[in-house]
N, CA, C and O atoms as a MOPAC input file, in Angstrom:
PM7 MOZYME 1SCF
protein

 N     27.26900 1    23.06600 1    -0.10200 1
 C     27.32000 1    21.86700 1     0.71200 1
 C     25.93500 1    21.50600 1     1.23800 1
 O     25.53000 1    20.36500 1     1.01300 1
 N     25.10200 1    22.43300 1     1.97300 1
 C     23.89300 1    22.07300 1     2.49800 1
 C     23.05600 1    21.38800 1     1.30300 1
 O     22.64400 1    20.22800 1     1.32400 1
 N     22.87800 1    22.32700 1     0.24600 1
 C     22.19200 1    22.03300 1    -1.15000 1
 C     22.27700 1    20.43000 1    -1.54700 1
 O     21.26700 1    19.78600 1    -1.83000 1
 N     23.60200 1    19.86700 1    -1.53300 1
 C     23.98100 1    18.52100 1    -1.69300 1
 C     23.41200 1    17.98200 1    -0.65600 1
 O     22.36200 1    17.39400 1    -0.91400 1
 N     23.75900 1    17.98200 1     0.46900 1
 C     22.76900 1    17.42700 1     1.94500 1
 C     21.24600 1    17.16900 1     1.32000 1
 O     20.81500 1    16.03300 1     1.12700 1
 N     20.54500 1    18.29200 1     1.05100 1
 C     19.29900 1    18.28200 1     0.78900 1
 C     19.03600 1    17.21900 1    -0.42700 1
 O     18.45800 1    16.13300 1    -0.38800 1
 N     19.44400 1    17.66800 1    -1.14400 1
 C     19.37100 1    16.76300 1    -2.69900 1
 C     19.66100 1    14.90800 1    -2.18800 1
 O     18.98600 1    13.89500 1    -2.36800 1
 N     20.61900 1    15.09200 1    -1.69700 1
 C     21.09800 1    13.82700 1    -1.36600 1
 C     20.12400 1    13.30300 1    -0.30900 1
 O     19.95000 1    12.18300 1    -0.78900 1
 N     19.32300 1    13.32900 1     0.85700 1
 C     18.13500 1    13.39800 1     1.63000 1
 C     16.89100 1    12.51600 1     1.02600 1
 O     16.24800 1    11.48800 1     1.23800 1
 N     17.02500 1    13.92300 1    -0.11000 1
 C     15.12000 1    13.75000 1    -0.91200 1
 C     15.63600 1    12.86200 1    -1.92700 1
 O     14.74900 1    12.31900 1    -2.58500 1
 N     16.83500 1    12.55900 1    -2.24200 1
 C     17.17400 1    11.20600 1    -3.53400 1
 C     17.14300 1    10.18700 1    -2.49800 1
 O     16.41100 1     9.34900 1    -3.02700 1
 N     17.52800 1     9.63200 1    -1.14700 1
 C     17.37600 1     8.68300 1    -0.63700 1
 C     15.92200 1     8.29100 1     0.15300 1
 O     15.62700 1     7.09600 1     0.19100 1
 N     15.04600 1     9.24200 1     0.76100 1
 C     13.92800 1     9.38400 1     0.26400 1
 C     12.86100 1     8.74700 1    -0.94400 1
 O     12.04000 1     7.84800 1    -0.76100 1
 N     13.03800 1     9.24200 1    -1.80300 1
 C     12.50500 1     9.01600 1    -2.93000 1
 C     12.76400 1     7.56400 1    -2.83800 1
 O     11.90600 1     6.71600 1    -2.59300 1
 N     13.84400 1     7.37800 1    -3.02600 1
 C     14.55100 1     6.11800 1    -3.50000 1
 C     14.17800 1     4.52700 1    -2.65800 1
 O     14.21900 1     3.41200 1    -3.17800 1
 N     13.79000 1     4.89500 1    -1.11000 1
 C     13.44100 1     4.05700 1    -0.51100 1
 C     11.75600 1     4.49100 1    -0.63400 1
 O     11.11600 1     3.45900 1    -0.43200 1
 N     11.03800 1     5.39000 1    -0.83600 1
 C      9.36700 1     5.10400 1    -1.32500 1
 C      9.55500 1     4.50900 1    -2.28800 1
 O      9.19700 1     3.34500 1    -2.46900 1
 N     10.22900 1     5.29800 1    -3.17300 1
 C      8.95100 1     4.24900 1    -4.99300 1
 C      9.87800 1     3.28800 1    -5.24300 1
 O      9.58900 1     2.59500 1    -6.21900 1
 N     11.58500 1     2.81800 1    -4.31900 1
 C     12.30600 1     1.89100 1    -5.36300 1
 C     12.48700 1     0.76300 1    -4.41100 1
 O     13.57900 1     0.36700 1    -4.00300 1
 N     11.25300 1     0.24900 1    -4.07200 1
 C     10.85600 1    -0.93500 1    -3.24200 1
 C     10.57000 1    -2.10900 1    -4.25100 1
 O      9.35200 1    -2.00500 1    -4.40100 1
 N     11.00400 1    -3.22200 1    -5.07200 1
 C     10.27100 1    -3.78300 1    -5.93700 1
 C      8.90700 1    -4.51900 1    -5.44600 1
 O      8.62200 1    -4.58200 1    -4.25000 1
 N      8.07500 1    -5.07900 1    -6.48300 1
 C      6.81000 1    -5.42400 1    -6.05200 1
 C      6.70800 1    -7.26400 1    -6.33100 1
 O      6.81000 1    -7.68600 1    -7.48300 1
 N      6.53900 1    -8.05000 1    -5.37000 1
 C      6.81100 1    -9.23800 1    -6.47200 1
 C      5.98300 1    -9.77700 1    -7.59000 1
 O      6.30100 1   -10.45400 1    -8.56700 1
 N      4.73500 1    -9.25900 1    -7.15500 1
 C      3.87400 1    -9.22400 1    -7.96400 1
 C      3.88100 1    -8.48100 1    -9.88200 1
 O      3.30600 1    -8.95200 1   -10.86300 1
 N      4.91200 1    -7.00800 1    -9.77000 1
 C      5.49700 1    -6.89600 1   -10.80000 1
 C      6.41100 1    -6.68800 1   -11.33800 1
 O      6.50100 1    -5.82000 1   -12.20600 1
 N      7.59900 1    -7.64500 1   -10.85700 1
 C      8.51600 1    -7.81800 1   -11.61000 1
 C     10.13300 1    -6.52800 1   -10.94500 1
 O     10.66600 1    -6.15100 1    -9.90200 1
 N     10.24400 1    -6.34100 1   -12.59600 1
 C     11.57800 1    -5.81500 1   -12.45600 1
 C     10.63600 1    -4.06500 1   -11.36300 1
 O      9.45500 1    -3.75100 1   -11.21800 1
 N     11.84000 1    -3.47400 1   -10.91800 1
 C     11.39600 1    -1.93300 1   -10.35700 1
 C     12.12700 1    -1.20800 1   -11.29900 1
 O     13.05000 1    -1.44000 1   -12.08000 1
 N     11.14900 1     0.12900 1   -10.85500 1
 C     11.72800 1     1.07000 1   -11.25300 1
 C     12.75700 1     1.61500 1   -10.87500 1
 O     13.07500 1     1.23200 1    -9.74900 1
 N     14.05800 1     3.02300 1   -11.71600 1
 C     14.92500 1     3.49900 1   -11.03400 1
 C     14.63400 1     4.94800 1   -11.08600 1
 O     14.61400 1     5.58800 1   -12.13800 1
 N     14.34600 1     5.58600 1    -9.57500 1
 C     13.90000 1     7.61900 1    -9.69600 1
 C     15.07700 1     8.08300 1    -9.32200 1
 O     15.69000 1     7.71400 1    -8.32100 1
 N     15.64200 1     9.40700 1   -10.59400 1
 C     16.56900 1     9.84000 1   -10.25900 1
 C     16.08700 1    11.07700 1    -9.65500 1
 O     14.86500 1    11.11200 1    -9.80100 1
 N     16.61400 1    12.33700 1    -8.90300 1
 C     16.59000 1    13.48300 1    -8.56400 1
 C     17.14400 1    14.19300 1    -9.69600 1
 O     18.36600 1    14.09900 1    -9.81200 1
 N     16.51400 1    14.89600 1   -10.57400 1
 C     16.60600 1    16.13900 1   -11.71400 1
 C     16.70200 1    17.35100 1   -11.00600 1
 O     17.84600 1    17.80300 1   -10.95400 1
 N     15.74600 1    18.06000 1   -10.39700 1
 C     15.70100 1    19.59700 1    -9.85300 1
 C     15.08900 1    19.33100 1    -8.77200 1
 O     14.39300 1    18.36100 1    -8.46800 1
 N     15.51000 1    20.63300 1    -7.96300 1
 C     14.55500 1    20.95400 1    -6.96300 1
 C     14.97400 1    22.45700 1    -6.98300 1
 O     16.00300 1    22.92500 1    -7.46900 1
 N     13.86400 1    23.17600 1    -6.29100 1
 C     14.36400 1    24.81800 1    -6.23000 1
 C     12.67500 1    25.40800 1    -5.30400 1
 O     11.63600 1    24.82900 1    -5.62100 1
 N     12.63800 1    26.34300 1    -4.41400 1
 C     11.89000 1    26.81000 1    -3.56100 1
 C     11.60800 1    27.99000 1    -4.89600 1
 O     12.51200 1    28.47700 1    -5.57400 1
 N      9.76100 1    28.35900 1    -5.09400 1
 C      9.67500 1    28.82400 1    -5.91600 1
 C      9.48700 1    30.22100 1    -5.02700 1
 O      8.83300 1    30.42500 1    -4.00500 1
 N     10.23000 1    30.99900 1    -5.73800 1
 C     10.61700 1    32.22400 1    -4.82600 1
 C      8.68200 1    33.00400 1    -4.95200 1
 O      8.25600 1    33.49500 1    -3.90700 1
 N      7.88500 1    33.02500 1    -6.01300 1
 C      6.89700 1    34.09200 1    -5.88300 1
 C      5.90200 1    32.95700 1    -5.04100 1
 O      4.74200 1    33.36600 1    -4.99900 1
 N      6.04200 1    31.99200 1    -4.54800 1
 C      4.65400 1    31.09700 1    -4.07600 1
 C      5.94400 1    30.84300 1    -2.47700 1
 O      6.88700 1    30.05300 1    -2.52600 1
 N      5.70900 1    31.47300 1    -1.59200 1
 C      6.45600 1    31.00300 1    -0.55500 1
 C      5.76100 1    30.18800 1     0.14800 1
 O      4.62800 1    30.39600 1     0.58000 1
 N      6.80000 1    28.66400 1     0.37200 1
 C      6.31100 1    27.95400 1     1.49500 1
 C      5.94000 1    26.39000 1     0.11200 1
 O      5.51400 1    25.26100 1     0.35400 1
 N      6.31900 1    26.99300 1    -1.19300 1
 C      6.62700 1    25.90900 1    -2.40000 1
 C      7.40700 1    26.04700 1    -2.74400 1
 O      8.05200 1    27.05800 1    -3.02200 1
 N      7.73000 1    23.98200 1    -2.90000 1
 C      9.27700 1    24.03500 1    -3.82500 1
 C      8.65300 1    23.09200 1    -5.32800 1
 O      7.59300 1    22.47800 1    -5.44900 1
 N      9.48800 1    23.23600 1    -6.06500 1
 C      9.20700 1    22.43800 1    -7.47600 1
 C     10.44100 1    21.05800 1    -7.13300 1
 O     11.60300 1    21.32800 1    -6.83200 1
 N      9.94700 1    19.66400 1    -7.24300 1
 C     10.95600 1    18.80000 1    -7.26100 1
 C     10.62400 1    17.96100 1    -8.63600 1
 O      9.50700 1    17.64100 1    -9.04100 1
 N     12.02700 1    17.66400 1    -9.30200 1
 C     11.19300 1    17.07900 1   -10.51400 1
 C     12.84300 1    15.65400 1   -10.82500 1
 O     14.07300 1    15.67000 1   -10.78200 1
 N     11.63500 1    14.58700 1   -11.13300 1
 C     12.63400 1    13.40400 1   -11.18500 1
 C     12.55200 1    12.83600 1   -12.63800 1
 O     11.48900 1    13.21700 1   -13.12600 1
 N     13.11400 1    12.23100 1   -13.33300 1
 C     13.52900 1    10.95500 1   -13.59900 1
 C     12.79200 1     9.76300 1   -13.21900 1
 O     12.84800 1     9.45700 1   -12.02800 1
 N     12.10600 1     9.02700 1   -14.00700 1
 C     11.80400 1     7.40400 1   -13.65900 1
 C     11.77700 1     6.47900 1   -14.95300 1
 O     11.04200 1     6.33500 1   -15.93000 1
 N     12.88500 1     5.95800 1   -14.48900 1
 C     13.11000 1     4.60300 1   -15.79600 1
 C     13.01200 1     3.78900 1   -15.11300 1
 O     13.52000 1     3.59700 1   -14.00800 1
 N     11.77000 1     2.73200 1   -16.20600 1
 C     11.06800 1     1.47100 1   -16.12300 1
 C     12.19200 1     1.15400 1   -17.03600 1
 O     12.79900 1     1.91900 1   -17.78500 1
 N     12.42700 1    -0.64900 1   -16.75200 1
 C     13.24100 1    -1.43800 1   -17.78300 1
 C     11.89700 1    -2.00800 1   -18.32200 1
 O     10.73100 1    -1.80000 1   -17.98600 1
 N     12.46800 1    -2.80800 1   -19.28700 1
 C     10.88500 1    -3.51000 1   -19.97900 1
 C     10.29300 1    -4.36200 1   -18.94200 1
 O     10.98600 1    -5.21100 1   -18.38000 1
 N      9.12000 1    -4.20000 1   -18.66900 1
 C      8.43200 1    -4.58500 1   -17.77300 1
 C      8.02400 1    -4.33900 1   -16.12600 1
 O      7.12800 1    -4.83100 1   -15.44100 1
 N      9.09100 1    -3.35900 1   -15.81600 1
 C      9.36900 1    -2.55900 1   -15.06900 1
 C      7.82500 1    -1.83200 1   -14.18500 1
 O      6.85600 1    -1.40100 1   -14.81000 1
 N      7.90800 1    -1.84300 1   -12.97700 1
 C      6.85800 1    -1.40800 1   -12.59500 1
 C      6.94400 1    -0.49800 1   -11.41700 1
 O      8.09000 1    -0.63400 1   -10.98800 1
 N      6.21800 1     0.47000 1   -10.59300 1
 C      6.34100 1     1.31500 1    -9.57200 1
 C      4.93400 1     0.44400 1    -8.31100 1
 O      3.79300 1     0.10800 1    -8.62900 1
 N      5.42800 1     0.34700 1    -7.29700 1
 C      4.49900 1    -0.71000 1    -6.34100 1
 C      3.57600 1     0.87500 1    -6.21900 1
 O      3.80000 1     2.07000 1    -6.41400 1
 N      2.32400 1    -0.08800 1    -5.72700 1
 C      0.73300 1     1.66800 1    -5.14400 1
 C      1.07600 1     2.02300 1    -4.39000 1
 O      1.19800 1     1.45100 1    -3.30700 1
 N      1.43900 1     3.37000 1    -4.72700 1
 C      1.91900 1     4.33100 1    -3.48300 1
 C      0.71500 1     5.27300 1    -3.66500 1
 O     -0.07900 1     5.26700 1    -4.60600 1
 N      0.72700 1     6.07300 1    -2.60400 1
 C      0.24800 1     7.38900 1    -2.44600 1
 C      1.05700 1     8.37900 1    -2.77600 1
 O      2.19800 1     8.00800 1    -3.05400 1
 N      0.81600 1     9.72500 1    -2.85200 1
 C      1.78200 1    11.24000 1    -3.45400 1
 C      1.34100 1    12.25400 1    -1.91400 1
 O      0.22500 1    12.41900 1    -1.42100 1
 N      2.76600 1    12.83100 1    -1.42800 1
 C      2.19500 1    13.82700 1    -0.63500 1
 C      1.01700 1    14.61200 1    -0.90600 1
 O      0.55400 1    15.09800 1    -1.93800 1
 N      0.64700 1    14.60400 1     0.33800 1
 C     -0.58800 1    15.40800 1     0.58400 1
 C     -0.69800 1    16.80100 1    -0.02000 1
 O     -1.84500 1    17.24300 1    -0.08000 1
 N      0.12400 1    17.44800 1    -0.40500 1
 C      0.63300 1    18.81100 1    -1.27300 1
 C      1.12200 1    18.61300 1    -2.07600 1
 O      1.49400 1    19.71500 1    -2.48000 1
 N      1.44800 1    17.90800 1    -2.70700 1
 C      2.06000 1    17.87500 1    -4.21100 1
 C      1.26600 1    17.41200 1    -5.40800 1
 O      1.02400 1    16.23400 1    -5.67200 1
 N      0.83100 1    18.62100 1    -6.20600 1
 C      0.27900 1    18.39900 1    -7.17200 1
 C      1.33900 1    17.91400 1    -8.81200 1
 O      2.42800 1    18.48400 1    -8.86300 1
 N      1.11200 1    17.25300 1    -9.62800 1
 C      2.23600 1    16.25500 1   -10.41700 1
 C      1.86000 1    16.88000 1   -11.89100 1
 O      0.70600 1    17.05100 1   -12.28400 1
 N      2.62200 1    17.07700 1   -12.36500 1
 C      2.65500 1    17.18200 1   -14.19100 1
 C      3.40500 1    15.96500 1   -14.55500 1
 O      4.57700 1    16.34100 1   -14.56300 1
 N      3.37600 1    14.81200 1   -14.83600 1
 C      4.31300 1    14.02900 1   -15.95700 1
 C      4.48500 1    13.84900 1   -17.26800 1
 O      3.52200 1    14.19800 1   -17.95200 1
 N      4.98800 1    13.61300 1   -17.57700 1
 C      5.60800 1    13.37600 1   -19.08600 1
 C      6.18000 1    12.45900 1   -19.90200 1
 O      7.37300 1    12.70500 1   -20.08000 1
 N      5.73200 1    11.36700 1   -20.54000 1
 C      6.62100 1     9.90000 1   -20.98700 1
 C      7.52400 1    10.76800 1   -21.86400 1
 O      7.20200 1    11.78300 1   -22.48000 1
 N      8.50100 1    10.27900 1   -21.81200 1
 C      9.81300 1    11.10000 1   -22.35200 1
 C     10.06900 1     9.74200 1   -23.41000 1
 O     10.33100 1     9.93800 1   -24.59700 1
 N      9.97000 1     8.46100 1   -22.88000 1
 C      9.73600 1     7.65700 1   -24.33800 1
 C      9.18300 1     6.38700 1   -23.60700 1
 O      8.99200 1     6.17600 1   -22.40900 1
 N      9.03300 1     5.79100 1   -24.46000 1
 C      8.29300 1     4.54400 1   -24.37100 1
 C      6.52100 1     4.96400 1   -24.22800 1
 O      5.90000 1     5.91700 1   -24.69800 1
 N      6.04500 1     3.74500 1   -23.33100 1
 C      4.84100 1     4.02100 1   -23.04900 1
 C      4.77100 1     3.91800 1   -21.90500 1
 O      5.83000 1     3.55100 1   -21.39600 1
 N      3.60700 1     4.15600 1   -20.93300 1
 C      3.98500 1     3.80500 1   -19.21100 1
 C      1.79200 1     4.07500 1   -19.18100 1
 O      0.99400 1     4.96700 1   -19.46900 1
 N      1.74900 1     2.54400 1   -18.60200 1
 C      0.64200 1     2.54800 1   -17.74900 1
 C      0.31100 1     3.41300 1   -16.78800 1
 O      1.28500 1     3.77400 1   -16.12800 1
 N     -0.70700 1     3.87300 1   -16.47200 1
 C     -0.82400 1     4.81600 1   -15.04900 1
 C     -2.47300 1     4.69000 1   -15.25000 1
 O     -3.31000 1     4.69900 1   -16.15200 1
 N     -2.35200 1     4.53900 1   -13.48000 1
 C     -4.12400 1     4.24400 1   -12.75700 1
 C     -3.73100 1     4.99500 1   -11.88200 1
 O     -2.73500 1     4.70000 1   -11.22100 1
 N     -4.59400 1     6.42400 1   -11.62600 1
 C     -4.92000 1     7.20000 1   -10.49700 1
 C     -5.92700 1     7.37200 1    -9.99500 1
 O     -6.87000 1     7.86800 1   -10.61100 1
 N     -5.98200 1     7.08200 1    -8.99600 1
 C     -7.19200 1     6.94700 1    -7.80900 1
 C     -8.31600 1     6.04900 1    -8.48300 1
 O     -8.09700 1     4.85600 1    -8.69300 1
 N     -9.31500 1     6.54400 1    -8.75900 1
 C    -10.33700 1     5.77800 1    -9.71600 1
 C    -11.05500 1     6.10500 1   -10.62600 1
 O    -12.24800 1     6.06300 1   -10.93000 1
 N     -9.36200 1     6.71500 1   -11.33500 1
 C     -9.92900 1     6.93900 1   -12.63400 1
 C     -9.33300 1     5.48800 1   -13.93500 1
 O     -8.58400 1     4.56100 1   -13.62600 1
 N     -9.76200 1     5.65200 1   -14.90600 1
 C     -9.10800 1     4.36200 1   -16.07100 1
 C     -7.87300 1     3.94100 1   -15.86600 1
 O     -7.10100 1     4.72800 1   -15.31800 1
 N     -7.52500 1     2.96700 1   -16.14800 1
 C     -6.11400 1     3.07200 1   -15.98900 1
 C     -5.83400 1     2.97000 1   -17.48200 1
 O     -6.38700 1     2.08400 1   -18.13500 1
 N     -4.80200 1     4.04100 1   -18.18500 1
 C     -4.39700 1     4.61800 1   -19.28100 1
 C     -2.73200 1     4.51200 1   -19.67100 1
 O     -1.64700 1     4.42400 1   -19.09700 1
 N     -3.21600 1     4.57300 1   -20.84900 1
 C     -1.08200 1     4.31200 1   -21.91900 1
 C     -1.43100 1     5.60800 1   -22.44400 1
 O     -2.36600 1     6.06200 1   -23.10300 1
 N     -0.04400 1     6.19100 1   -21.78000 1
 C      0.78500 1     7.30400 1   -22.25000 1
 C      1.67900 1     6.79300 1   -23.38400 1
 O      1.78400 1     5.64000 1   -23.80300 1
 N      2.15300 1     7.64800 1   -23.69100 1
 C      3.54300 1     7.21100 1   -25.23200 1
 C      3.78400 1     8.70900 1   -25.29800 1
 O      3.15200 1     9.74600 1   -25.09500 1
 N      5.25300 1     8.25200 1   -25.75600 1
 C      5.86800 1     9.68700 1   -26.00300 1
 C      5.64500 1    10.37500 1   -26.33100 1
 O      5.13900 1    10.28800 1   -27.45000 1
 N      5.82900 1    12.19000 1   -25.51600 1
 C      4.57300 1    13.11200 1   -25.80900 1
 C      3.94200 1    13.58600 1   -24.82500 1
 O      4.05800 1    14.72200 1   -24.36500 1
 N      3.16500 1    12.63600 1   -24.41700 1
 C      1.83500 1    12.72200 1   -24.09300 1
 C      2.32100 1    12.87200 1   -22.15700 1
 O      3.32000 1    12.38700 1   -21.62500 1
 N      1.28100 1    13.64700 1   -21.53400 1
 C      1.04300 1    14.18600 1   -20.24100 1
 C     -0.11700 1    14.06600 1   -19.83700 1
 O     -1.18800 1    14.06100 1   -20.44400 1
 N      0.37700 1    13.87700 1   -17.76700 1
 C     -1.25400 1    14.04800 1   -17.32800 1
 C     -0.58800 1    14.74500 1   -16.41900 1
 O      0.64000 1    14.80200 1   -16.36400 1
 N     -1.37800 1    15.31700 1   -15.65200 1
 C     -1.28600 1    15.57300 1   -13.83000 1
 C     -2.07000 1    14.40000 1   -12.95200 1
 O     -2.70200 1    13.40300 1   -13.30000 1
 N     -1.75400 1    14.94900 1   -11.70100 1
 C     -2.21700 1    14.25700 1   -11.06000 1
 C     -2.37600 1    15.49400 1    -9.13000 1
 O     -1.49100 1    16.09000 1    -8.51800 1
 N     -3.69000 1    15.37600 1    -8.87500 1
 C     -3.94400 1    15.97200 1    -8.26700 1
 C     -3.43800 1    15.77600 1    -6.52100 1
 O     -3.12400 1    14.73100 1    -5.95100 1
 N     -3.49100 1    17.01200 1    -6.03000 1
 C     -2.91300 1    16.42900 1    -4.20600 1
 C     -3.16400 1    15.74400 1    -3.96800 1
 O     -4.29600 1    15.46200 1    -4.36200 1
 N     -2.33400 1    14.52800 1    -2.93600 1
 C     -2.60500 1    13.23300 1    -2.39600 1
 C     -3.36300 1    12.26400 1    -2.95300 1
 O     -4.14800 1    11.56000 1    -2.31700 1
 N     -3.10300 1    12.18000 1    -4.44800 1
 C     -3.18600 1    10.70700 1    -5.27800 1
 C     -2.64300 1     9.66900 1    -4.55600 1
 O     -1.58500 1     9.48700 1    -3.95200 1
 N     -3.66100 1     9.02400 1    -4.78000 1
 C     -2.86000 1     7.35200 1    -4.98800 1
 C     -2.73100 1     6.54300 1    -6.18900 1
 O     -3.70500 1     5.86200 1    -6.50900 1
 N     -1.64100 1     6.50900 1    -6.93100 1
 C     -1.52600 1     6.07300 1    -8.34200 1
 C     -0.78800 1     4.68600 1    -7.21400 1
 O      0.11900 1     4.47200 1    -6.41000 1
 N     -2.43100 1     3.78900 1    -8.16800 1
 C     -2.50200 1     2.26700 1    -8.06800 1
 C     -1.47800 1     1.48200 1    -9.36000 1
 O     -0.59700 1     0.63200 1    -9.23200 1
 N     -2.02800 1     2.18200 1   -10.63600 1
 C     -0.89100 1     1.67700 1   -11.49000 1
 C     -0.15100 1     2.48800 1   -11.81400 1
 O     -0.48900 1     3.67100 1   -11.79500 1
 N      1.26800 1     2.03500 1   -12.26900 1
 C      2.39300 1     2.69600 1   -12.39500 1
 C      3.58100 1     1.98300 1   -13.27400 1
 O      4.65800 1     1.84900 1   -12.69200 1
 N      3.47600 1     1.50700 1   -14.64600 1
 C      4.46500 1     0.62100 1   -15.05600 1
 C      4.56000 1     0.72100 1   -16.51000 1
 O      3.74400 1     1.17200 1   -17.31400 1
 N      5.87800 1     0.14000 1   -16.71300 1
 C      6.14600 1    -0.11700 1   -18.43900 1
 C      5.23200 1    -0.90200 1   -19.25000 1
 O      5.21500 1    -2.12800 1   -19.14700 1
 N      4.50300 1    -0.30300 1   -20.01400 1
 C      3.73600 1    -1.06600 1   -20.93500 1
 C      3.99400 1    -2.27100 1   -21.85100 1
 O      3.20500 1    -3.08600 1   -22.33000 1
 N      5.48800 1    -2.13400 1   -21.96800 1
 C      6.56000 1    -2.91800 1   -22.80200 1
 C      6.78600 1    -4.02900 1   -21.92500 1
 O      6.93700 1    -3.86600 1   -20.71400 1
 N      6.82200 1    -5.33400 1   -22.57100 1
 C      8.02700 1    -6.46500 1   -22.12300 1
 C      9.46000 1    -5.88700 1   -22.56500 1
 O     10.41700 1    -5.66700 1   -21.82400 1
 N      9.39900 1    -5.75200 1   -23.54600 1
 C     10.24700 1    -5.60800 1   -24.18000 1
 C     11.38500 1    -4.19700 1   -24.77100 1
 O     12.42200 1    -4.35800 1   -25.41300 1
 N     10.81400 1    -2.91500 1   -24.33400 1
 C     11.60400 1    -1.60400 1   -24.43000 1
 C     11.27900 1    -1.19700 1   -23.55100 1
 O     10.12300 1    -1.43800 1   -23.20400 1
 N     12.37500 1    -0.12300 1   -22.48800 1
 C     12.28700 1     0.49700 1   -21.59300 1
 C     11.49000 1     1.99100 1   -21.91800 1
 O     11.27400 1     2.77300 1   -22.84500 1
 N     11.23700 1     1.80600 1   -20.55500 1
 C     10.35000 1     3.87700 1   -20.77700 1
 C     10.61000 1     4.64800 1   -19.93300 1
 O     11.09200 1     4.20400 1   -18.89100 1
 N     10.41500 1     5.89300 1   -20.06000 1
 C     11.35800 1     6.80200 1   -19.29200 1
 C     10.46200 1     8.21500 1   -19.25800 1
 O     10.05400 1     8.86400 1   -20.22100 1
 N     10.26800 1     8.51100 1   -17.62300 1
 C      9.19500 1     9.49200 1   -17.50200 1
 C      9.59600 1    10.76500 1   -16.39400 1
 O     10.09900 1    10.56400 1   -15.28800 1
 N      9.25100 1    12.11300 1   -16.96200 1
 C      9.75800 1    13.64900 1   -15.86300 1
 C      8.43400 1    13.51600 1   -15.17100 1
 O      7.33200 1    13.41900 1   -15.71000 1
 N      8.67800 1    13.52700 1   -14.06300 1
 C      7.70300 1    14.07000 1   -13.00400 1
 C      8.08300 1    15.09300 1   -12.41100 1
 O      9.19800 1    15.26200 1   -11.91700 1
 N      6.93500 1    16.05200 1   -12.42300 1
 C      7.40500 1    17.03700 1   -11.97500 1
 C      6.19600 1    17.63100 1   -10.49600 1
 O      4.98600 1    17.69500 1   -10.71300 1
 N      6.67700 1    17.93200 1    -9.36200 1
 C      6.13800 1    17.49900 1    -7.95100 1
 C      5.96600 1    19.25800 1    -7.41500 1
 O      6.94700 1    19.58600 1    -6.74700 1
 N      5.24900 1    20.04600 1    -7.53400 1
 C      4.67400 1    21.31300 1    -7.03500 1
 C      4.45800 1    20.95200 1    -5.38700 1
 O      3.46800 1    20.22000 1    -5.42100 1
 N      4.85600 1    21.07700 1    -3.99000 1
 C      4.29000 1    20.49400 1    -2.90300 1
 C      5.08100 1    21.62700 1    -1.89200 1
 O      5.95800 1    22.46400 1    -2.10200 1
 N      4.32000 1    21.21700 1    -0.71000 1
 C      4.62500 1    22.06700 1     0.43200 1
 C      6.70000 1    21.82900 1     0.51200 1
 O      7.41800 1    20.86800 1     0.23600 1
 N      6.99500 1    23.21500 1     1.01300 1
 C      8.17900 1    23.24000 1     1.12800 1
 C      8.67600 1    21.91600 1     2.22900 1
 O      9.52600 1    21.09400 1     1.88800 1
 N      8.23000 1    21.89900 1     3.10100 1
 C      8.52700 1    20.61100 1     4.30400 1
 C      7.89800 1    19.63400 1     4.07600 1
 O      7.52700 1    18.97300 1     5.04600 1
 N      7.55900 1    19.19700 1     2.74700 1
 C      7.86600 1    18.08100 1     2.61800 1
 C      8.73400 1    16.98200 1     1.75400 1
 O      8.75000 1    17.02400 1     0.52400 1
 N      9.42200 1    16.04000 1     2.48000 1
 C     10.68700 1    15.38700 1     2.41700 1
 C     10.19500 1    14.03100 1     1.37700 1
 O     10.90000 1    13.71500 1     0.41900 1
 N      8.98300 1    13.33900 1     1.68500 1
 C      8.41500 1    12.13000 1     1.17900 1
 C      7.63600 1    12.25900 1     0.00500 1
 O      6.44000 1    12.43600 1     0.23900 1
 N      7.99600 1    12.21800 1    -1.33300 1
 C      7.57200 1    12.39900 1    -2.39400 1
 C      6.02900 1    10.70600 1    -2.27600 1
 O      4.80200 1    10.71600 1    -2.36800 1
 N      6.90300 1     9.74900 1    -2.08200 1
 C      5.55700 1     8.81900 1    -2.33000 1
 C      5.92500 1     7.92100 1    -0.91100 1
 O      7.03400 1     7.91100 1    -0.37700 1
 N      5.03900 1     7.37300 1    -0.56400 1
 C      4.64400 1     6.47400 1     0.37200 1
 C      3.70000 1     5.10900 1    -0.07000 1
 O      2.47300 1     5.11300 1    -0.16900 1
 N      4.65600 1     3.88300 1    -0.31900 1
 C      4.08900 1     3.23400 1    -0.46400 1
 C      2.76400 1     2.55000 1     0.03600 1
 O      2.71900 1     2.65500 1     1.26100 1
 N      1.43400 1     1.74500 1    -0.57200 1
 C     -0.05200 1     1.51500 1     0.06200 1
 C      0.70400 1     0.17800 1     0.17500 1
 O      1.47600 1    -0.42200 1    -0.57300 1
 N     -0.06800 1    -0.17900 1     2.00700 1
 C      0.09600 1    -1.14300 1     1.83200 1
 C     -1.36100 1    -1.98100 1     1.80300 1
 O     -1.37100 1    -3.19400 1     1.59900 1

């Protein structure tokens, strides 16, 4: 029961940071909650890892990433734009991975496609207490 509490928390969470649309781009994204689990040999870390489907054209508004959470992602298909901090902003395609280091601010964040959806694992290494995966920039 608590476990569901929690899960259910950090999915509404999540859900009100990154699933704010932007009007500027269009359709939003949808982040599901995949895992979470406290990594028993690193105490005081949990691993949280989501789900994010862009529809075609689909975009994530500039957020920032907790201050402790370092990111592995993964386009699981399609392609997906991504600009972090100030580095290039780069197309992933299926396959292909980056990280992204503590307290990024990924400026871009979106489907490369008009036209096919894309679909990406993030996976979130961060301090156990923390609840706010992204915080939108305003």
């Amino acid at each position: 029961m608590n476990a569901r509490i929690i899960v259910g928390a950090a999915y509404t969470a999540t859900a009100l940071a990154t699933g704010m649309p932007a009007a500027a781009h269009g359709p939003t994204e949808t982040v599901t909650p995949h895992f979470e689990k406290a990594i028993p040999n690193i105490p005081g870390k949990t691993m949280k890892v989501v789900i994010v489907d862009y529809p075609p054209g689909g975009a994530s508004v500039p957020h920032s990433h907790a201050d402790s959470s370092f990111i592995f992602a993964h386009v699981l298909s399609g392609e997906i734009e991504s600009k972090v901090n100030d580095g290039p902003t780069q197309t992933y395609h299926a396959g292909e991975s980056w990280y992204e280091p503590p307290a990024s601010r990924h400026l871009v964040s979106r489907n490369a496609s008009k036209t096919k959806p894309a679909r990406l694992l993030a996976v979130f290494v961060l301090d156990s207490d923390e609840k706010t995966l992204t915080t939108p920039i305003k």
